[in-house]
N, C-alpha and C positions, 0 to 999 in steps of 0.2 A: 549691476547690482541686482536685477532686478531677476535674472538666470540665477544667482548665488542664490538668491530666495524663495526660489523656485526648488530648487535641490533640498531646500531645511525642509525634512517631514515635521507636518503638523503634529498634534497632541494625538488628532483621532488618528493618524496614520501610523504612529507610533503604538498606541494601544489595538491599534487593526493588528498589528504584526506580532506581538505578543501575544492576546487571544485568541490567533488563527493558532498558533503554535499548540495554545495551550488546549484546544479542542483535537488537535494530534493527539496529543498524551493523553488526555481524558478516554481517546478512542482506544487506543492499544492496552489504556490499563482498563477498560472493560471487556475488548476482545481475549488478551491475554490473561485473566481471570477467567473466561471462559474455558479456553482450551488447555489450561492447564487442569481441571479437573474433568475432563471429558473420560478419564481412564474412573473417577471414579462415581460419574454418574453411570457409567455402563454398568457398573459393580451394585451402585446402588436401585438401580432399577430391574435390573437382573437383563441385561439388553443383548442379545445375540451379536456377531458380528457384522453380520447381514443387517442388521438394526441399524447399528451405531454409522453403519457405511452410509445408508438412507439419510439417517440424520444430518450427515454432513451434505448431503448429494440436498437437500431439501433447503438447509442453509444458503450452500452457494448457487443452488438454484432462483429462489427467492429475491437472492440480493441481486442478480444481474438481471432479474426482469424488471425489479426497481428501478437499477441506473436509466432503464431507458423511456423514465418519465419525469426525471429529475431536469430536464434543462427545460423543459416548458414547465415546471413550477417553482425555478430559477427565474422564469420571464415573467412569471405573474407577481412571485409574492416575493425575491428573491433570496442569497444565498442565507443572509444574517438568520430570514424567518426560518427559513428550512433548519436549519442547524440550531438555532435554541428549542428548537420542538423538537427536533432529536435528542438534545441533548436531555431532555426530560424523559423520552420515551425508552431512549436505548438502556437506562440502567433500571427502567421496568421491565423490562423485557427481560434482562439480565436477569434479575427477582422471581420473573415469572415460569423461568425454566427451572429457581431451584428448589422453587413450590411443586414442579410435578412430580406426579406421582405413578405414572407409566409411561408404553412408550406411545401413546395416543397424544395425552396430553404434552408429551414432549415432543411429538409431531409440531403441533399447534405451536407453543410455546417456539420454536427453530423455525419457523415458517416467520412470525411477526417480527424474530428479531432480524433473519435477514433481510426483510423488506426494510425495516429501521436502520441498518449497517451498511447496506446499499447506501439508501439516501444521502447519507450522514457522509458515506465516503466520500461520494462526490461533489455533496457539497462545500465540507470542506477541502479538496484541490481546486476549487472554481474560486472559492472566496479566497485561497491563498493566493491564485491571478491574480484575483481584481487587487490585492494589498502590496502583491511586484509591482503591477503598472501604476497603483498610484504613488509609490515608492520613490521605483525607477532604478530598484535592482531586483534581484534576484536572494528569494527567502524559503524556496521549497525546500533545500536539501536541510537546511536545519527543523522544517517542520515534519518530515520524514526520519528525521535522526529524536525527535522528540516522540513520535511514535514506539521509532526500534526501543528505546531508552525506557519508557513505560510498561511495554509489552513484556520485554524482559525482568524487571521490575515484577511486573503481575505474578510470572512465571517463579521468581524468587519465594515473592511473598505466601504464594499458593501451594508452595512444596513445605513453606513454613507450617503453614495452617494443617496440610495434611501429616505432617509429621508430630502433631499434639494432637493430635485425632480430629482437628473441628471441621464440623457438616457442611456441607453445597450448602444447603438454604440460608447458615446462619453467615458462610462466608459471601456469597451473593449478596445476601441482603445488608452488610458493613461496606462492599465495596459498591454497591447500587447508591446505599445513603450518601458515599464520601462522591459520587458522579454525580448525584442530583443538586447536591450544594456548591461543589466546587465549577458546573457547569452554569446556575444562574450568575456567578460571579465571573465566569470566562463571558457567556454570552453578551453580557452588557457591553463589552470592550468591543466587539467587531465592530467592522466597515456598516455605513447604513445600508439598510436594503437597495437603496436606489442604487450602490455601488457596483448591480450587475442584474439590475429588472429593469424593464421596458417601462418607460412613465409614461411616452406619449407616443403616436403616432410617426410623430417627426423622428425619434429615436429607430420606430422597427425601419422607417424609409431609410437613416442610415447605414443601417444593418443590413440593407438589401444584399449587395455586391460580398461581403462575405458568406450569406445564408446562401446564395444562389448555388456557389460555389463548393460550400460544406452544407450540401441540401439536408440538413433535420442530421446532418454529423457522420451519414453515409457515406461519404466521397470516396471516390478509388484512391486519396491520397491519403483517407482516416484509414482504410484498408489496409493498406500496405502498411503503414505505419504504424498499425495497430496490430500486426502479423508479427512485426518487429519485436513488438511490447509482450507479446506471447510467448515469441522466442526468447527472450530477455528474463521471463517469471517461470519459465521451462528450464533453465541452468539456475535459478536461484533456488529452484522446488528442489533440483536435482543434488543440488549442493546441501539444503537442509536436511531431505529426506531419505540422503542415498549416500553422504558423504563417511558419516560414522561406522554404514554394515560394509561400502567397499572398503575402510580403512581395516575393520576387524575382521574380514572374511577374504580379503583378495592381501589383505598385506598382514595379518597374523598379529594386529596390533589387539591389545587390550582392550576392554572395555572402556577404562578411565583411558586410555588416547586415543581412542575412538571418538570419545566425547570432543575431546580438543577440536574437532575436524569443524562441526556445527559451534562451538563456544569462541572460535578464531573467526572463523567466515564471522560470525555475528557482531563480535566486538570491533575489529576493522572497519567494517560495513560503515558501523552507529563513528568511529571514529574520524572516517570520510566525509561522513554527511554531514558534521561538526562544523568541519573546515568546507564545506563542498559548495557555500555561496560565496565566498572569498575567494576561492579559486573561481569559480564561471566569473567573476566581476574582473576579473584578470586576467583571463585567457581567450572570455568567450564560451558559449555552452558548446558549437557545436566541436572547438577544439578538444574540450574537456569530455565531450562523448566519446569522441573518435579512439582517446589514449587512456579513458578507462574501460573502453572495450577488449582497448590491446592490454592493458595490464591484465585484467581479468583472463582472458584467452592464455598469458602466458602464465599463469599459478594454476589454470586448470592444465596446461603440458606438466608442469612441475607435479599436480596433485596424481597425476595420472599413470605418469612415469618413471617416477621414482621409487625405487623398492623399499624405501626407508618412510617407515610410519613419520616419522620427525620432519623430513620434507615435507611429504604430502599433505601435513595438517598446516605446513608453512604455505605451502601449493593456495590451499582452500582460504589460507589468512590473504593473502594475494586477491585471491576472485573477490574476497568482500570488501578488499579496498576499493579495486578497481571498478564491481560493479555497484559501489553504493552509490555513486554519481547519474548511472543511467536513468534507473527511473522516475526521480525529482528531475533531470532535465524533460525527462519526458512528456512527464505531466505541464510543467512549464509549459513547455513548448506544443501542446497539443492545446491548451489551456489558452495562451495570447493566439494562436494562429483562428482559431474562432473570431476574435473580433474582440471588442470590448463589450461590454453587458452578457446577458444569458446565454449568448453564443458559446463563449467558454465554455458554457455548463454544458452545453449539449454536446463539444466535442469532446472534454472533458470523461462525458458519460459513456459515451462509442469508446474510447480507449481503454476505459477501464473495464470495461466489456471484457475486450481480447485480454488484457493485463488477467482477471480474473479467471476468462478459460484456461490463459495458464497454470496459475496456482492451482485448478479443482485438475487439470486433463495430467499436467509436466507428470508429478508424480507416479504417476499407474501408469503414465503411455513408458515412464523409463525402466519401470518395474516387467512390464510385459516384453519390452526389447531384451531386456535384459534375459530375461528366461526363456529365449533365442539362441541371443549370443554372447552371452553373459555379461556382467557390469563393468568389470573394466573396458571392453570395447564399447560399451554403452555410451558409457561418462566419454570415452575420447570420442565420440560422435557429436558429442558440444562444442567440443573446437572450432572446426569451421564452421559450425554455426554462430559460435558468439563472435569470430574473428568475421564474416560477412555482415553481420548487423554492424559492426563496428566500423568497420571500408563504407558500408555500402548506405547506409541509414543516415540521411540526410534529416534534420529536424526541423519538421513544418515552420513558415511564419505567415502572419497573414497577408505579407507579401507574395507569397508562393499561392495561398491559398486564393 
């Protein structure tokens, strides 16, 4: 009886798991309110291309020298504190970009928000750990599919706003007010802080034997693994950013089914990751990695290969089923193999590392091969690559580690 009762999630474990979700979607709908108007704050500040390129290079610059001080203020103050201060700070920061008024000030303003989005992101995949282990299953992929689901959302909402003509500043500042309220009511519900900071002494002493091991998140086994995670955001940059101009340039497809290529891969993806903790609870993650590597791999032959527009958007709906499981196990998994407490945070913060160089490098490094040896050969240059991470990518635990 006493295992049976051990299995019932408490009240806090219950509202941990909720709240962690819901600081996902808090996240995606103020990222994706950002980037969806980035076409027209360039417009509105009068921003060169060379500009608008820095601004983003300044962004993801920012936010990943961030990650790599988040798991030592995961150890002091941990994941709860970090995340309710973000969650105050990130939809000023939001605010604060749609108050500028050139591209100085918008220097500044993209600098503070990515040190905020940094934080934020890895705090919230650390506190999503710590709410599986106290669990005792598996809840990334729906706080990832909570993400995709917002982002897109934002992205709806902000085409609405630009098509009745209304401004950055005044759209920023409605979707800033609707984060700063709906996030003191998310924040209350998480895990308490002790659920991934160091209380005492005797905590860091049991923490040794993982920390030795994953020295400060270093390790040649976050390396490789985190190489993997690169490769992995380098076919999803590639699929978002690259999938609609080889549909309408290499296959003659229209512009409206062009679109299908990125509206398919997206909606799969968020469809996977729906169902994608019910399936690891049943198969296992590293099973579920292994065969949405190979699913993926085989809609990128199909995107690739096929001379019919109609396929290949079928092709790209494939890779978003198959790869919307990888990187919630990832993070999972990068996340418990740390250890329990701020350990997480700090491998957590290394993988997102690499995760992120993919998103800022995938794009341009496919864009440059490309004007080589053109995009169709490009894109089938991700095959075996997704197909090797898929064989070969074994997913950390802190057994291994």
């Amino acid at each position: 009886m006493a295992d049976t009762e051990a299995l019932i999630p408490t009240r806090t474990e219950r509202a941990g798991r909720w709240a962690i979700t819901g600081v996902f979607f808090l996240n995606g709908l103020t990222l994706g309110s950002y980037l969806v108007r980035i076409p027209s704050l360039k417009s509105d500040l009068q921003l060169s291309t060379v500009q608008l390129g820095l601004i983003s290079t300044i962004f993801g610059a920012t936010a990943l020298v961030a990650m790599q001080f988040v798991g030592a203020l995961v150890s002091r103050f941990g994941s709860r504190t970090l995340i309710r201060v973000a969650l105050v700070l990130l939809p000023l920061m939001l605010g604060t970009i749609g108050l500028a008024r050139g591209f100085g000030d918008l220097v500044a303003a993209s600098a503070a928000f990515g040190v905020v989005h940094g934080t934020v992101d890895v705090s919230m995949n650390a506190h999503a750990v710590a709410v599986e282990r106290r669990l005792g299953r598996p809840i990334m992929n729906g706080c990832h599919a909570a993400w995709s689901i917002s982002a897109a959302a934002a992205s709806l909402a902000g085409t609405g706003v630009i098509a009745i003509g209304g401004s950055v500043p005044l759209h920023f500042a409605c979707v800033a007010a609707a984060v700063l309220v709906l996030g003191v009511f998310v924040g209350r519900g998480l895990l308490p802080a002790t659920a991934d900071q160091h209380r005492d002494r005797a905590a860091a002493r049991a923490q040794a034997p993982v920390r030795a091991r994953w020295r400060s998140g270093w390790s040649r086994a976050v390396v490789l693994f985190g190489l993997a995670g690169t490769a992995l955001m380098v076919c999803e940059g590639a699929t978002l950013t690259w999938g609609g101009v080889f549909l309408h340039d290499g296959r003659g497809a229209s512009l409206t089914t062009a679109s299908f290529a990125i509206t398919g891969f997206t909606a799969c993806q968020t469809v996977g990751r729906l169902v994608g903790d019910r399936v690891t609870a049943r198969v296992g993650p590293q099973r579920l990695f292994r065969a949405g590597g190979l699913v993926g791999t085989a809609g990128l032959v199909l995107a690739v290969l096929s001379p019919y527009p109609a396929a290949a958007v079928a092709g790209f709906a494939i890779v978003g089923i198959g790869s919307s499981f990888l990187i919630p196990l990832s993070f999972s998994a990068a996340g418990h193999a740390g250890g329990t407490g701020p350990g997480a945070a700090t491998v957590v913060a290394r993988f997102t590392t690499f995760t992120y160089a993919g998103i800022l490098v995938g794009p341009a490094a496919i864009g440059w091969v490309a004007a080589l040896i053109g995009l169709t050969w490009t894109l089938a240059l991700l095959v075996p690559m997704l197909a090797t991470v898929a064989m070969l990518t074994r997913l950390p635990t802190r057994a291994s580690a």
